[in-house]
C-alpha positions as a Markdown table, in Angstrom:
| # | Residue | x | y | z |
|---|---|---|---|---|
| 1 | Unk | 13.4 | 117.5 | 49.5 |
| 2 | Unk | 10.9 | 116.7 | 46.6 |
| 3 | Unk | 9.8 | 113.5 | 48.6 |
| 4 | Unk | 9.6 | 115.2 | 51.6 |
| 5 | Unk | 7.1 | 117.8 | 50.1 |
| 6 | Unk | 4.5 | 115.0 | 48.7 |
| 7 | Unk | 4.7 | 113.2 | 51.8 |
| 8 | Unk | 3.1 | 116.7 | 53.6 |
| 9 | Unk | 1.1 | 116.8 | 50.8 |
| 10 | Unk | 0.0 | 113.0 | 51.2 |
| 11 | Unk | -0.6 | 114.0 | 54.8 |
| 12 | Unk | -2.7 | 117.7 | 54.3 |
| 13 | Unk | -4.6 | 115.7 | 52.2 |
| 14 | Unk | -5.6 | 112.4 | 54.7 |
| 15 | Unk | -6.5 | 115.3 | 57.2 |
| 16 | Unk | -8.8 | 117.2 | 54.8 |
| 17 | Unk | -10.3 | 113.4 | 54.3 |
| 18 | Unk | -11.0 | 113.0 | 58.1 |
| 19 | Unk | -12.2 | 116.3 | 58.1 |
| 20 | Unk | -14.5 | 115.4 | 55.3 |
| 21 | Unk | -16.1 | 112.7 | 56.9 |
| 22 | Unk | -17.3 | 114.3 | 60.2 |
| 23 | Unk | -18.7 | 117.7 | 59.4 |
| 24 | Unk | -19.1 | 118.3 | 63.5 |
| 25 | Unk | -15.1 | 119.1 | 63.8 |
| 26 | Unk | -12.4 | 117.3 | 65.1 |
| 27 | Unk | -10.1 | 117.6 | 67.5 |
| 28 | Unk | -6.2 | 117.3 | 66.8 |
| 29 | Unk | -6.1 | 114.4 | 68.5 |
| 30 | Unk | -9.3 | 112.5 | 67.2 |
| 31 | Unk | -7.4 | 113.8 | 63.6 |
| 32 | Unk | -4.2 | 112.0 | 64.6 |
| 33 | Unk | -5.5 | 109.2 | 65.2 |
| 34 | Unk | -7.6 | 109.0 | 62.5 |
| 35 | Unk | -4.6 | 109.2 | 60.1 |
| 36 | Unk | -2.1 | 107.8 | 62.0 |
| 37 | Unk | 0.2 | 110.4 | 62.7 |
| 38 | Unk | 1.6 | 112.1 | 65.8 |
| 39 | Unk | -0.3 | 115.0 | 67.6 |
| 40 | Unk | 2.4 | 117.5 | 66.9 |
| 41 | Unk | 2.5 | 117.0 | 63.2 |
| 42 | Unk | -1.2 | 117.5 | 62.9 |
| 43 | Unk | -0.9 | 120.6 | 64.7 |
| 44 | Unk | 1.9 | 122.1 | 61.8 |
| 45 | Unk | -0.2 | 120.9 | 59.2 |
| 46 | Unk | -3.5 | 121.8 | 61.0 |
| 47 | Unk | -2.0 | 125.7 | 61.2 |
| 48 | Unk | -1.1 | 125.7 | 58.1 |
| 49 | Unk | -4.3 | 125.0 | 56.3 |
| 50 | Unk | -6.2 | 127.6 | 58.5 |
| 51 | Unk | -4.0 | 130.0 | 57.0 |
| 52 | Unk | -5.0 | 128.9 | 53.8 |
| 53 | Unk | -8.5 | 129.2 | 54.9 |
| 54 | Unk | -9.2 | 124.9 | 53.9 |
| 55 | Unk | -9.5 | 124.7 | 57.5 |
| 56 | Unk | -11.2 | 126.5 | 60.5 |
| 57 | Unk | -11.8 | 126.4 | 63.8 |
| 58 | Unk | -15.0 | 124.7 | 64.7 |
| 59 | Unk | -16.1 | 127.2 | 67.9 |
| 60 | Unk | -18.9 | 124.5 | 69.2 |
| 61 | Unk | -16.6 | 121.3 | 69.5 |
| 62 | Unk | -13.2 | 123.5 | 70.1 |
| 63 | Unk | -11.9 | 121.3 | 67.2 |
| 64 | Unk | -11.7 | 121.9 | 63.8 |
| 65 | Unk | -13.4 | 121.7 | 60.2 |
| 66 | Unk | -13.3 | 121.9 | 56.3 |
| 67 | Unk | -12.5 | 126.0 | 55.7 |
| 68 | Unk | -14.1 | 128.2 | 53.2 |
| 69 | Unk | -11.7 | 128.1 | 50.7 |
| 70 | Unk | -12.8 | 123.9 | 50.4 |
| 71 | Unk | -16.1 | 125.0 | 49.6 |
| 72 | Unk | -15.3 | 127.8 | 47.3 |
| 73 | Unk | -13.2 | 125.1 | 45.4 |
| 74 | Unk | -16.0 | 122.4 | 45.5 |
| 75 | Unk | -18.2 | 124.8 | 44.2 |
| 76 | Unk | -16.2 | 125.8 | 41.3 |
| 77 | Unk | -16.3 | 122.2 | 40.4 |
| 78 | Unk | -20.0 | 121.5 | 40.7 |
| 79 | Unk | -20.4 | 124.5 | 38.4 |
| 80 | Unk | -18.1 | 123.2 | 36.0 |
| 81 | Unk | -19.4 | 119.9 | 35.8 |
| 82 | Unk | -22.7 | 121.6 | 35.5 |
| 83 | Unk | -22.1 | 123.7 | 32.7 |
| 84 | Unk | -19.7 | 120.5 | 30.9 |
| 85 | Unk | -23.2 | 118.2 | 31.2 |
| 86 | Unk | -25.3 | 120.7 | 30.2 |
| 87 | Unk | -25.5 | 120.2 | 26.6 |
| 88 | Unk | -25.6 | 116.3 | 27.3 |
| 89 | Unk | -28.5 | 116.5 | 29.7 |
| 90 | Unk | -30.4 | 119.0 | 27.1 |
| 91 | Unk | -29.8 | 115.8 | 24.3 |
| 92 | Unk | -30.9 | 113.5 | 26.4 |
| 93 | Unk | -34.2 | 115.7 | 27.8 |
| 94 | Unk | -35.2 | 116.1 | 23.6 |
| 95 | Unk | -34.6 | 112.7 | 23.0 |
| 96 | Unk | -37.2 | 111.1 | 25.4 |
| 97 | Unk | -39.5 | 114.3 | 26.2 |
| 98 | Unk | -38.6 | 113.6 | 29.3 |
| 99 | Unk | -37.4 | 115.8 | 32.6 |
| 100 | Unk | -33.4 | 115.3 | 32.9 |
| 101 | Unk | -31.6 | 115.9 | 36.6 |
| 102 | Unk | -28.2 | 116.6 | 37.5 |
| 103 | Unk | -27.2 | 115.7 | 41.3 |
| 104 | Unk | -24.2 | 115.4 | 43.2 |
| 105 | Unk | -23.8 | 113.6 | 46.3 |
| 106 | Unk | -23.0 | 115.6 | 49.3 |
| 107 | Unk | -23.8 | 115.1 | 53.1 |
| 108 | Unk | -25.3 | 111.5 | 53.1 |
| 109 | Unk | -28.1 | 113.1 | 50.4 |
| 110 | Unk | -28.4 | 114.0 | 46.4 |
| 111 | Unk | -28.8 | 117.7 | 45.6 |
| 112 | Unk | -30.0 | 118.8 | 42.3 |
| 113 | Unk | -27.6 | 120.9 | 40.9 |
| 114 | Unk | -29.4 | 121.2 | 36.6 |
| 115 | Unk | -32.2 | 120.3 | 35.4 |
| 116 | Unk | -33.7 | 120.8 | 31.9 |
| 117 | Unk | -37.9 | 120.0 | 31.8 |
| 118 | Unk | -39.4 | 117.4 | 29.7 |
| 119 | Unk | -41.7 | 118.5 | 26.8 |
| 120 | Unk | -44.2 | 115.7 | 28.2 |
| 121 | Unk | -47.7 | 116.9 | 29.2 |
| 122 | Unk | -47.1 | 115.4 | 32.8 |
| 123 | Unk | -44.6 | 116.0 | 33.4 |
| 124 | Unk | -42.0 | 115.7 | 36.9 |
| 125 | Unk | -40.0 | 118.5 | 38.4 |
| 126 | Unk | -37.5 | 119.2 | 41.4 |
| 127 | Unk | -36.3 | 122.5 | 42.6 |
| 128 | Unk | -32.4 | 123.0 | 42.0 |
| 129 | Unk | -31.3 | 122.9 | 45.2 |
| 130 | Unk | -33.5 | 120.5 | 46.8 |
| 131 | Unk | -32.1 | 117.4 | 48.4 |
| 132 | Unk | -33.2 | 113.8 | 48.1 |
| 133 | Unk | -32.4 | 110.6 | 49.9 |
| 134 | Unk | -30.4 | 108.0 | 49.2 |
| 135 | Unk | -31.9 | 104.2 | 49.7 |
| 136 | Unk | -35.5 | 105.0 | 47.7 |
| 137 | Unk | -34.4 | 106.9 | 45.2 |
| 138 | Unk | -32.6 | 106.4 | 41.5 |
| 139 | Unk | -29.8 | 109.0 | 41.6 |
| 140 | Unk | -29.2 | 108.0 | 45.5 |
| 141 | Unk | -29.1 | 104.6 | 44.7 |
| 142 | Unk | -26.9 | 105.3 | 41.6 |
| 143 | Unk | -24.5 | 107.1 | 43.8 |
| 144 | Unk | -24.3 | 104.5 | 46.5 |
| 145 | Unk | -23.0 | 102.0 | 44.0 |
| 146 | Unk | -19.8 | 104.1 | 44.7 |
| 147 | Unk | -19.5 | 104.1 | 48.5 |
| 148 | Unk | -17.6 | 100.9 | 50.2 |
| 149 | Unk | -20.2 | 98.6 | 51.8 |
| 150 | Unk | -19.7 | 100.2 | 55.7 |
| 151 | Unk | -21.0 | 103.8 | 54.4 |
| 152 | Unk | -24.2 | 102.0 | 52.2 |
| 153 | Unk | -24.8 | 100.0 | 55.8 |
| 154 | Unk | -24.6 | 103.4 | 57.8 |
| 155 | Unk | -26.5 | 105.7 | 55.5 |
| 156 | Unk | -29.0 | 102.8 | 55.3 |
| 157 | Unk | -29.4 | 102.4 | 59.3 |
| 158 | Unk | -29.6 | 106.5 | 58.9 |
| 159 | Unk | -32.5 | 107.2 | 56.9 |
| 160 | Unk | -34.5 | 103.8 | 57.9 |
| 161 | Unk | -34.4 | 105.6 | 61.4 |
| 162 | Unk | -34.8 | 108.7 | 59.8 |
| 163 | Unk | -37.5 | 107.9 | 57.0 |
| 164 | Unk | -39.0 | 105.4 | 58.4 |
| 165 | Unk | -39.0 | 103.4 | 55.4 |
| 166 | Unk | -38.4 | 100.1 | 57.3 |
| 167 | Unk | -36.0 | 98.4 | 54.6 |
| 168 | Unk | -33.2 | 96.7 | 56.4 |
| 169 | Unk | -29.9 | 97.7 | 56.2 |
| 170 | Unk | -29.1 | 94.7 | 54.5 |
| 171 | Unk | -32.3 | 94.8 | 52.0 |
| 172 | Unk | -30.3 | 98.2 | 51.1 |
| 173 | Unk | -27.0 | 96.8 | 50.5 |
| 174 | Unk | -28.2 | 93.5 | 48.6 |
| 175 | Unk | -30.2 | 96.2 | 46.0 |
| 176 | Unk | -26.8 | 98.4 | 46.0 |
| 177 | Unk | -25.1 | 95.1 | 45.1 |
| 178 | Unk | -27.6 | 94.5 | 41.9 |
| 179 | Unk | -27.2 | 98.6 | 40.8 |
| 180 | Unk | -23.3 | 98.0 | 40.8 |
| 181 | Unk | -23.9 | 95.4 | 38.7 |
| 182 | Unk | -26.4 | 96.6 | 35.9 |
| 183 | Unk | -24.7 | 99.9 | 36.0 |
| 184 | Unk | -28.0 | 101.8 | 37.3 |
| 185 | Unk | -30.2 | 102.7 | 40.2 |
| 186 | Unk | -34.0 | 102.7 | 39.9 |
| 187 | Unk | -37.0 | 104.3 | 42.2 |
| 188 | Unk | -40.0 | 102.7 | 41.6 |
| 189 | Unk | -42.9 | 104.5 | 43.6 |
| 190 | Unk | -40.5 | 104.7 | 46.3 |
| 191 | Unk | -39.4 | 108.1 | 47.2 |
| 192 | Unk | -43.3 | 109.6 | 45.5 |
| 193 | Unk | -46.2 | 107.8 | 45.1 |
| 194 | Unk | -46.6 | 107.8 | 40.9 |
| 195 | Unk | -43.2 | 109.0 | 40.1 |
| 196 | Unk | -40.6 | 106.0 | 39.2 |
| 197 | Unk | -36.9 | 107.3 | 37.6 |
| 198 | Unk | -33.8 | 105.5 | 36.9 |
| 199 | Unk | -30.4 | 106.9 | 37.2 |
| 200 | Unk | -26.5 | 106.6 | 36.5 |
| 201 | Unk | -23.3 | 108.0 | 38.6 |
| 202 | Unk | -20.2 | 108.4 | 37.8 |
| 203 | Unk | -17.4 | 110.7 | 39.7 |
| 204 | Unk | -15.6 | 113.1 | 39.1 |
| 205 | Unk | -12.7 | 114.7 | 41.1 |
| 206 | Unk | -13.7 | 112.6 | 44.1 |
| 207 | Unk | -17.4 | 114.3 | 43.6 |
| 208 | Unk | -20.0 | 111.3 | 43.1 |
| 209 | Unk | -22.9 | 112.7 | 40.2 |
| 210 | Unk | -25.9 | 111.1 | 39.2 |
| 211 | Unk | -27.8 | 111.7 | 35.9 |
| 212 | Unk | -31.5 | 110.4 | 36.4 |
| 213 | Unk | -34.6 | 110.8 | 34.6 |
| 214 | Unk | -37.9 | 110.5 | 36.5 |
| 215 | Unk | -41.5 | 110.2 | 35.1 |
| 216 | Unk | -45.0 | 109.4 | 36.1 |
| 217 | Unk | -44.9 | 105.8 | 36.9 |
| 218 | Unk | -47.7 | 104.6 | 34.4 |
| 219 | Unk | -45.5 | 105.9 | 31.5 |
| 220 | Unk | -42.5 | 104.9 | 33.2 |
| 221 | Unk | -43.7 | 101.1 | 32.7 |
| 222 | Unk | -43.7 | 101.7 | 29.1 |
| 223 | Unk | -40.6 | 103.1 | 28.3 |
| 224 | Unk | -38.5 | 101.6 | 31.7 |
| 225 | Unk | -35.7 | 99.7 | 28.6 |
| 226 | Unk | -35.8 | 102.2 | 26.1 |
| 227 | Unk | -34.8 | 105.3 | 29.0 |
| 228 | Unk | -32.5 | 102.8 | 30.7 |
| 229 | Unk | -31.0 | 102.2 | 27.1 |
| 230 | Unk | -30.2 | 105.7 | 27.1 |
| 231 | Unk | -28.7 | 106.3 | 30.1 |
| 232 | Unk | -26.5 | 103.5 | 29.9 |
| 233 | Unk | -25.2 | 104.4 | 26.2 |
| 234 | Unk | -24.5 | 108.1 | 28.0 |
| 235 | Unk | -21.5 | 106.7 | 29.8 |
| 236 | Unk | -19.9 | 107.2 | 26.2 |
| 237 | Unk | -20.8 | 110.7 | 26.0 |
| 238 | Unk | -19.7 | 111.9 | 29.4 |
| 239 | Unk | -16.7 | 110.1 | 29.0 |
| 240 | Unk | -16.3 | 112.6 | 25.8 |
| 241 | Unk | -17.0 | 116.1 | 27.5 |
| 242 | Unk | -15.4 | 115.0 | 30.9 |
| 243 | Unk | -12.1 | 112.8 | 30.1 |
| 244 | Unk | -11.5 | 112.8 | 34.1 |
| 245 | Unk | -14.7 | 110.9 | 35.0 |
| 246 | Unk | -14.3 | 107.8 | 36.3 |
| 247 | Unk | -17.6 | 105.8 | 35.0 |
| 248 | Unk | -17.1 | 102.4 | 36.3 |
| 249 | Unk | -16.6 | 101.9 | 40.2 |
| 250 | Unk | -13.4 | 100.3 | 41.3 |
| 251 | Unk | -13.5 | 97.9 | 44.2 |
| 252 | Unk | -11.1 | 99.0 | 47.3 |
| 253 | Unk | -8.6 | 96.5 | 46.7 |
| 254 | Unk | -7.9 | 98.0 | 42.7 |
| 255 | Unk | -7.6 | 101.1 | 44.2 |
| 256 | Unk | -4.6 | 99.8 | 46.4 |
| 257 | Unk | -3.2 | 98.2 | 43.8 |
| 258 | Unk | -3.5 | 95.0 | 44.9 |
């Protein structure tokens, strides 16, 4: 009886994934066989998270999408995280008079979630709440690191269209290959003309954050090691506040177990 409850929950679970990764809705059939499973189980387990509100009908594609209560409960976690990294991102912000930002990945872009203002003169500043891309910035590029190699081609073919930034696909994914590597991303006049930044991510609960710290490029070239030095020896401290974050990126096949 025990195995046969975690094997519904395995499944609720690889539905709310599918789900997860088409925000347009699916249909129960597109859903089974995206997970493998027959029609008529999806349906059962389809019903019964829309009456726990983590799913709802989509009434545009007749299918179905991630429910309120999903976003209530992502929410919650952003905010957590938020208020955890608080304290770390103030630290860091005294420590090189520089503007700190807190972003989380969510629907192919990086949205500023905190932000504590450098004491520089010039100084650079986002709105919470703003959104940024992924291939030409540091926290985007950061968060990439952690996506498998077909979502970095996809999101790159998505914005080159979209931005116009004319960097292959495979430009992108050789410079993802380097951040996973060195353990950061960096934007160098890229996104804005004068502002550079360089950025970590790490997950937590499945959520993909970045911590970044942008600057006016002429100072930038002056202190690129020393801020990098920084943000590399924050891994420790995150690691403190937030036991559960994962800070080094697992390839697919260590995640199998194989």
């Amino acid at each position: 009886m025990e195995q046969q409850g975690i094997q519904v929950l395995s499944r609720a679970a690889d539905i709310l994934r599918a789900l997860k990764a088409d925000n347009r809705g699916l249909s129960l059939g597109r859903i089974a066989r995206r997970v493998g499973l027959p029609r008529s189980t999806v349906q059962r387990i389809v019903n019964g998270l829309v009456a726990e509100k983590l799913v709802m009908p989509n009434v545009v594609s007749g299918g179905y999408q991630l429910g309120p209560e999903v976003l209530a409960l992502a929410q919650a976690a952003r905010q957590d995280v938020s208020g955890t990294l608080r304290p770390v991102i103030e630290a860091l912000s005294r420590d090189t008079g520089e503007t700190v930002d807190l972003s989380v990945l969510r629907d192919d872009g990086m949205v500023f979630v905190d932000q504590v203002v450098g004491t520089q003169r010039l100084r650079t500043v986002s709105a919470i709440g703003e959104i940024f891309p992924l291939t030409v910035t540091a926290n985007g590029k950061a968060a990439l690191a952690w996506l498998d190699d077909g979502e970095v081609a996809r999101i790159a073919a998505d914005e080159r269209r979209g931005l116009g930034t004319g960097r292959a696909p495979r430009d992108v994914a050789a410079e993802i290959g380097t951040v996973r590597d060195s353990g950061y991303g960096l934007d160098l006049d890229e996104h804005t003309a004068g502002i550079s930044a360089a950025g970590i991510a790490f997950r937590v609960r499945g959520a993909v954050y970045a911590i970044s710290i942008p600057a006016p490029s002429q100072r930038f070239r002056s202190t690129r090691d020393t801020l990098l030095e920084k943000l590399l020896e924050l891994k420790a401290e995150i690691a403190r506040v937030l036991p559960e974050a994962e800070l080094q990126r697992r390839t697919v096949e260590a995640e199998r177990g194989d």
